[in-house]
Every structure is written in C-alpha cells, then in structure tokens.
C-alpha positions in Angstrom: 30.9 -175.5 -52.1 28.7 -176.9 -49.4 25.3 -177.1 -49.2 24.6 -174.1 -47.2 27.6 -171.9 -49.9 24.6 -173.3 -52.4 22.0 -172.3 -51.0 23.5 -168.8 -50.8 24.3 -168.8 -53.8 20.6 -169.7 -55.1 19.0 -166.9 -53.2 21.7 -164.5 -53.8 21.2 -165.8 -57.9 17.6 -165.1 -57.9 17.5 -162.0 -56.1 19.4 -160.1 -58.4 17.8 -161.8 -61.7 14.4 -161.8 -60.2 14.1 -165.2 -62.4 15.9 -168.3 -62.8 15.3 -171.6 -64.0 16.3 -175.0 -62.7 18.2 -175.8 -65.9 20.1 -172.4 -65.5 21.2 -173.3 -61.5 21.7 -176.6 -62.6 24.4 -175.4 -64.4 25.6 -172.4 -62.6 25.6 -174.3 -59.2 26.9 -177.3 -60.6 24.3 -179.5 -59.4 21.9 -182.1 -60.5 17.9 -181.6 -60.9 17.2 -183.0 -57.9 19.2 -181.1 -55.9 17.6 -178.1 -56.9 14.2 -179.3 -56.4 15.5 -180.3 -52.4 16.8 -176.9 -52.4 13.9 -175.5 -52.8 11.9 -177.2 -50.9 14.3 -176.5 -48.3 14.2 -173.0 -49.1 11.1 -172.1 -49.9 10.1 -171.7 -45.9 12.5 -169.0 -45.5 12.2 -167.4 -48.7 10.1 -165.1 -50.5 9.8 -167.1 -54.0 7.6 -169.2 -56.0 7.9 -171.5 -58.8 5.4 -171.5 -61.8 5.7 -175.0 -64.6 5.5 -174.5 -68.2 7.3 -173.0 -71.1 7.4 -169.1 -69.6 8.4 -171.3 -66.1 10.9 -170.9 -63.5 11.8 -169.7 -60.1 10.4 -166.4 -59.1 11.4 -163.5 -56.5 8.4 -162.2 -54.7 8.3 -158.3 -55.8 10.2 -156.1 -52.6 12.2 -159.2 -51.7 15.8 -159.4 -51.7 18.7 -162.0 -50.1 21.6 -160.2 -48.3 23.3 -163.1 -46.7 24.2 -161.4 -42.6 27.4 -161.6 -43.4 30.4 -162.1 -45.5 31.3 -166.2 -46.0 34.3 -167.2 -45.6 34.5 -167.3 -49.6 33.9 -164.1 -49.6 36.4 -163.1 -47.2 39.0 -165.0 -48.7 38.4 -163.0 -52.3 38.8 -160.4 -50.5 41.9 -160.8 -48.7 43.1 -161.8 -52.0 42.6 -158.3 -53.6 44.1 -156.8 -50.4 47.2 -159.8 -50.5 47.8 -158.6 -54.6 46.3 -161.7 -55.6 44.0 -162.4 -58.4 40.6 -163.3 -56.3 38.2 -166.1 -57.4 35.9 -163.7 -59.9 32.8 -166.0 -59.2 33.0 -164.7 -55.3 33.7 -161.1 -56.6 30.2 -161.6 -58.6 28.5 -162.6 -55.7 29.5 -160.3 -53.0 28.6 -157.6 -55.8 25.1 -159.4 -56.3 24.4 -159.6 -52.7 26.0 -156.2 -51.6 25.3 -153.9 -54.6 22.1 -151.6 -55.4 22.3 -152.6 -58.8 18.3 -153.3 -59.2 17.4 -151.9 -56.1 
C-alpha cells in the first residue's frame, strides 16, 4: 500500500466509524505512530476531523462529514475484476469499497 492507498484508507476508516484511535490505525494500516501523526497532519487540511488527547481520545469525524474517495483505486478495481474473473477478491478491498460506497450510517 502507498502512502496515498493509506491515506484512503484513514479517511475512508474514520468516516464510517466516526472514531478511531492512533493505536487502532496503527494496527489496521500497518504503520508506525509516527506515521499516523504525519498523516494527519497531512490530512487534516483537507479533512473535516479533529483529534482530542486523553483516555476518552482519538480521531474524530466532524458531524455531516463523510470520505468518498472520486473514484475507484486501482485496488479496488482489481477486487472487483476478481469477483467478475471467479476469483476469490482481497476481502480487505471488498470492506472498503463497501465503507466508502455504502449508506450504511448515512
């Protein structure tokens, strides 16, 4: 995964939970602290969240605001020519094209 497929990823993460911590895209993301922490610094421009310290802490999606990437990646694509091609798709990608796509929460 690139750093841009990461970045997706993060946005499309907290926009369907609505709350994530750094520990929790640490590990889903496969990354270290400090990549998270330039991530969102890089992000946080561009995106409508905010972080709050302490024990009730995290990353938080601004109320209304929701990441649908402009269009599929090239992961995503590639899942889904799998399904079409008979073969079993990466179920990560499935997640997130449902995450980013669906209306679950919406």
């Amino acid at each position: 995964m690139n750093t841009q497929q990461r970045r997706d990823r993060f946005l499309m993460i907290l926009s369907v939970r609505r709350k994530v911590t750094i520990r929790e895209l640490m590990r889903e993301l496969h990354v270290c602290r400090n990549t998270i922490l330039r991530d969102i610094e890089y992000l946080t421009p561009f995106a409508c969240f905010y972080t709050q310290a302490g024990g009730n802490g995290g990353i938080f999606a601004d109320e209304g605001w929701y990441y649908r990437p402009p269009v599929l990646t090239p992961a995503m694509q590639k899942a889904l020519m799998d399904i079409l091609d008979g073969r079993d798709p990466d179920r990560d990608v499935i997640r997130c094209i449902l995450e980013a796509f669906g209306t679950k929460n919406r």
